[in-house]
C-alpha positions as CSV (number, residue, x, y, z in Angstrom):
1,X,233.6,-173.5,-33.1
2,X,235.4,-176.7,-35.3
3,X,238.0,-176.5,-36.6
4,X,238.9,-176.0,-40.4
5,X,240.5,-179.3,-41.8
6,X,244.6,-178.0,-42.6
7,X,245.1,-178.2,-46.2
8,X,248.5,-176.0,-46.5
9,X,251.6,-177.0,-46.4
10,X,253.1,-173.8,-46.7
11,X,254.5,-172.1,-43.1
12,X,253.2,-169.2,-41.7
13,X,256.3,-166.9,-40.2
14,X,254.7,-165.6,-37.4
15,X,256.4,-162.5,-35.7
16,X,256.1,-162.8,-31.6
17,X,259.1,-161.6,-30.4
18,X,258.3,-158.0,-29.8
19,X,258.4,-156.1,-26.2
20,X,255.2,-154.8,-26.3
21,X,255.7,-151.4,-24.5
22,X,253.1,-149.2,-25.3
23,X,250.7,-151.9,-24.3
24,X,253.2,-152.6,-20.6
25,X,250.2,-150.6,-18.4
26,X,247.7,-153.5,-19.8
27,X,249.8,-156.9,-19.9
28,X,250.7,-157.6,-16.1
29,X,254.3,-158.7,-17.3
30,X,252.4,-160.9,-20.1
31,X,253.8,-160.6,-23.6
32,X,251.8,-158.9,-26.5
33,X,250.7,-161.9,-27.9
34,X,249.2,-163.3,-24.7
35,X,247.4,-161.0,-23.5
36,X,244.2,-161.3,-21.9
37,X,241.4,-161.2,-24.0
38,X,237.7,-162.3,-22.9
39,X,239.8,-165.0,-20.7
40,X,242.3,-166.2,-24.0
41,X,245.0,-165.2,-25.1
42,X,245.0,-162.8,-27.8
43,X,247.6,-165.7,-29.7
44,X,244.6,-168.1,-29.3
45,X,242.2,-165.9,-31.8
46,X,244.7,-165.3,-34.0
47,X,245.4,-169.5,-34.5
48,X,242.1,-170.3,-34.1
49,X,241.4,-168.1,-37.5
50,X,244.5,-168.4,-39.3
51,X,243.0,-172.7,-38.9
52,X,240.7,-171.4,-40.4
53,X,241.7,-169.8,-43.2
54,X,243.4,-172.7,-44.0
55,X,247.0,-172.7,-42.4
56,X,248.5,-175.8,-40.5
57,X,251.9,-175.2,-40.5
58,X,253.6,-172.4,-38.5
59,X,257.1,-170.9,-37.3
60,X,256.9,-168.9,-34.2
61,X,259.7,-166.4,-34.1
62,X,259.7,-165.3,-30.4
63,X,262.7,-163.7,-28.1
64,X,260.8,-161.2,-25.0
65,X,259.3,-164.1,-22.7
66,X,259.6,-166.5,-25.1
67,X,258.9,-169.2,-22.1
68,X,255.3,-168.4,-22.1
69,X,254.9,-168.3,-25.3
70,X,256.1,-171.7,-25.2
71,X,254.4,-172.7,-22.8
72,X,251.1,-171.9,-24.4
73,X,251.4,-173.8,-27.8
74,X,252.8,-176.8,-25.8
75,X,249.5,-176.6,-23.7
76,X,247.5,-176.0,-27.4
77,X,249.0,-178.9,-29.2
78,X,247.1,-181.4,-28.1
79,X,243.8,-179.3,-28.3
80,X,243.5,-176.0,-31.0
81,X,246.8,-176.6,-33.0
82,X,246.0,-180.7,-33.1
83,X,247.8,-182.3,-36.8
84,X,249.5,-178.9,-37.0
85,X,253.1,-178.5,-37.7
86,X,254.6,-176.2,-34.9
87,X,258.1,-174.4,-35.0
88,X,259.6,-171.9,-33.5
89,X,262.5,-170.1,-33.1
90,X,263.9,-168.2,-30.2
91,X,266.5,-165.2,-30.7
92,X,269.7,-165.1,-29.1
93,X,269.1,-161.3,-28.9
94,X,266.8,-158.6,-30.6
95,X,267.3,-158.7,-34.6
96,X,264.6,-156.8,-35.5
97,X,262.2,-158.0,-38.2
98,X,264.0,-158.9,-40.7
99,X,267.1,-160.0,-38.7
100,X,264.3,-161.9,-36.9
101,X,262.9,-164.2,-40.1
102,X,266.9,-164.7,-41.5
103,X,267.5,-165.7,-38.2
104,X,264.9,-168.8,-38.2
105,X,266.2,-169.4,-42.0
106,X,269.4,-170.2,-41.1
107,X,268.3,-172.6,-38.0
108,X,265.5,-174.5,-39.9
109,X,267.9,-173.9,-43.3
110,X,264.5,-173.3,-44.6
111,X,264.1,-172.8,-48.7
112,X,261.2,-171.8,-50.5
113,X,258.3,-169.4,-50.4
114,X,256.7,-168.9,-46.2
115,X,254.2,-166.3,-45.6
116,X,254.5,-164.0,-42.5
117,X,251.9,-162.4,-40.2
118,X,252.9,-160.3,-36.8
119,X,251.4,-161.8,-33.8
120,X,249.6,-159.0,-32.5
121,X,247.3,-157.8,-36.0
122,X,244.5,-159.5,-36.6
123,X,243.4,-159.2,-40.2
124,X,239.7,-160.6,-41.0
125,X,240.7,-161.9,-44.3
126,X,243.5,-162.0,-46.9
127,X,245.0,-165.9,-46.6
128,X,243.2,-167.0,-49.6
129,X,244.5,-164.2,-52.0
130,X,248.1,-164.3,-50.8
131,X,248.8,-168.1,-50.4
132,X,247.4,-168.1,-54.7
133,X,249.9,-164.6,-55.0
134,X,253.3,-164.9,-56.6
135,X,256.6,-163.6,-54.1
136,X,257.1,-161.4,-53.3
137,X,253.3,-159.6,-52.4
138,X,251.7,-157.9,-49.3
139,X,248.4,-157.3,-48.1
140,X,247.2,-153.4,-47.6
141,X,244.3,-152.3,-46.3
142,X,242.7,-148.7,-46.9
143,X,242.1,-147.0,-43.3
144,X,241.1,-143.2,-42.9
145,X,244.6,-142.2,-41.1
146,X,248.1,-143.6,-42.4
147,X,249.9,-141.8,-39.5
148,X,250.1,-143.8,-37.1
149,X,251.5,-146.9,-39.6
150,X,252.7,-145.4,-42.9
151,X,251.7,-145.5,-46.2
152,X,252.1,-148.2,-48.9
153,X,251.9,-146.2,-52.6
154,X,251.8,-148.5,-55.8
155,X,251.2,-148.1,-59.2
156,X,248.3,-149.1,-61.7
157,X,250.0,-152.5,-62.0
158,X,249.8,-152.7,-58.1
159,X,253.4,-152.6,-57.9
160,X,254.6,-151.0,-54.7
161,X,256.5,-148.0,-55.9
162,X,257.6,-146.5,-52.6
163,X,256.8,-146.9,-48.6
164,X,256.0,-143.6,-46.9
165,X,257.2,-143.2,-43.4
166,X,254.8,-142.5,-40.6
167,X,254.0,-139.0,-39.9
168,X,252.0,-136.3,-38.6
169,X,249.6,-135.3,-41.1
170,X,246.6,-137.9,-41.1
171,X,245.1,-138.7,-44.7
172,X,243.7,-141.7,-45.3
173,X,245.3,-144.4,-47.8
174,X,246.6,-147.8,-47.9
175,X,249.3,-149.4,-45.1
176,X,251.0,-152.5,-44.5
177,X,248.7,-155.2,-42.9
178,X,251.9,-156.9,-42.3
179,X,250.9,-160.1,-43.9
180,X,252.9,-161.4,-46.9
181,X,254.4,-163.6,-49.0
182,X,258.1,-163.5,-49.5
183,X,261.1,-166.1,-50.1
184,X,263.8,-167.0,-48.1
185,X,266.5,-166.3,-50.7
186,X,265.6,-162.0,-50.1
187,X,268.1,-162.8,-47.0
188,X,270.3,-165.1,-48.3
189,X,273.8,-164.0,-47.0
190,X,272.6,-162.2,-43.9
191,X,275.3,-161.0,-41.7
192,X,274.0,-161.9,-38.6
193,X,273.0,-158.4,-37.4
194,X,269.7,-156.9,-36.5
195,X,267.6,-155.3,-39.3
196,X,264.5,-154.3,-40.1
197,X,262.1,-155.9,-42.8
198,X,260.1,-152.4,-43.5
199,X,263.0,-150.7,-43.7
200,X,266.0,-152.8,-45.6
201,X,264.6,-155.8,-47.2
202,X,261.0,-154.1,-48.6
203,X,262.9,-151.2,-50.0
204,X,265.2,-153.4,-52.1
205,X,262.5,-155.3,-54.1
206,X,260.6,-151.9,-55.0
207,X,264.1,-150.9,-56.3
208,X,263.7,-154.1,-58.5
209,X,260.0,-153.5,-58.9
210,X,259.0,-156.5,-57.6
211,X,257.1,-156.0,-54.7
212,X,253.1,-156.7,-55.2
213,X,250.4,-155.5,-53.1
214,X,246.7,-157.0,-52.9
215,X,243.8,-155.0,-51.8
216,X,241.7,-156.4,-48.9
217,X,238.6,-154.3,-47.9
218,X,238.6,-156.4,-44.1
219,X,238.7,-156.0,-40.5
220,X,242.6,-154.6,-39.3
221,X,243.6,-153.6,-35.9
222,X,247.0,-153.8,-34.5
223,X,246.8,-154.0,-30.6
224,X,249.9,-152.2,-29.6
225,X,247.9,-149.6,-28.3
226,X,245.6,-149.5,-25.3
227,X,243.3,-148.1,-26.9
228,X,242.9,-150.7,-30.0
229,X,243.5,-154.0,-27.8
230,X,240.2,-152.6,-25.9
231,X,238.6,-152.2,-29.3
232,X,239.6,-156.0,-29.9
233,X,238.1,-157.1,-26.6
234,X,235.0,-155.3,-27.4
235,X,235.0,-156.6,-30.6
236,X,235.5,-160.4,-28.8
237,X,232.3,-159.7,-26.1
238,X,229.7,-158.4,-28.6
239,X,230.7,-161.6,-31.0
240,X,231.2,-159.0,-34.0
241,X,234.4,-160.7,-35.6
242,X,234.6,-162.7,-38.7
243,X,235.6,-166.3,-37.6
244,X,234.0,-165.8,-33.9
């Protein structure tokens, strides 16, 4: 498949540094965003359409094997991320998601408006509508059970107006695809401790009522299971994704 010509100059945040342990009995000592799928590397699809979709600049935020992960956009430079502009950022030590992105700030002394994606969700669509979004904004997607993720509740001017933590009962409703548009001045004055995005940061601009959401009605799946990278392999063999 060609490649979509780059035409944003915008970076892409991209969240890689996680352990990966409920997926451990399936990764052979890989790291979530390599493993195996169809022969590639899960990493691979999600470039490959994220080129598509128009982004050619990205920040890879790694820390648990960070080598390989390395390794493998060293090996894709001259090949799938060709005339891209490649970062990334190793932490000295687990910050969490948040502590994570302040963390690359302060090394590239980044300014401006970046998007962010996690490594291991693939998302059929969305870049379009957030790159053309004003910070900060998410991307939600309506699945039938919010337990396993959490739910994202917002108002009739699709301002998020609170985040509900996961839980047992299963109902469907909107959750956090994970994708977003946000500005590096949210953690201006970080303290150089570990803290979570979801859980500080998000919180903070529904206090100020400033936190967007836009609907996608797309393909989702977060791999961190067994179960759903299987789905995602399954999805690879029989051809059925968008950008495939």
């Amino acid at each position: 498949m060609m490649k979509a010509n780059p035409v944003v100059a915008m970076p892409l945040f991209v969240l890689a540094g996680g352990f990966g342990t409920r997926l451990s009995s399936v990764l052979n000592g890989s790291p979530k965003a390599l493993a195996s799928v169809n022969g590639k590397p899960f990493l691979f699809y999600q470039i490959e359409h994220w080129l598509h979709q128009g982004i050619n600049s990205f920040v890879f935020l790694l820390h648990h094997h960070a080598d390989a992960i390395i390794n493998f956009l060293k090996k894709e430079e001259g090949g799938l991320l060709k005339d891209c502009n490649i970062r990334y950022v190793t932490e000295p030590s687990p910050l969490g998601t948040g502590g994570a992105i302040a963390f690359a700030i302060k090394v590239l002394n980044f300014e401006g408006d970046f998007l962010l994606a996690n490594a291991d969700t693939w998302l059929g669509l969305g870049f379009d509508q957030i790159m053309s979004a004003s910070s900060p904004a998410i991307l939600v997607v309506k699945v039938k059970n919010v337990g396993r993720y959490g739910e994202v509740v917002f108002d009739h001017n699709r301002l998020v107006t609170s985040f509900i933590e996961k839980r047992i009962n299963q109902n469907a409703g909107w959750i956090n695809t994970g994708v977003s548009r946000i500005n590096a001045s949210f953690f201006k004055g970080w303290d150089g401790q570990a803290f979570s995005l979801e859980s500080v940061t998000y919180p903070k601009l529904v206090a100020k009522q400033v936190l967007s959401v836009l609907t996608l009605d797309t393909d989702f799946i977060d791999i961190g299971t067994p179960e759903d990278y299987t789905k995602f392999c399954r999805w690879v063999e029989s051809r059925k994704m968008v950008g495939l």
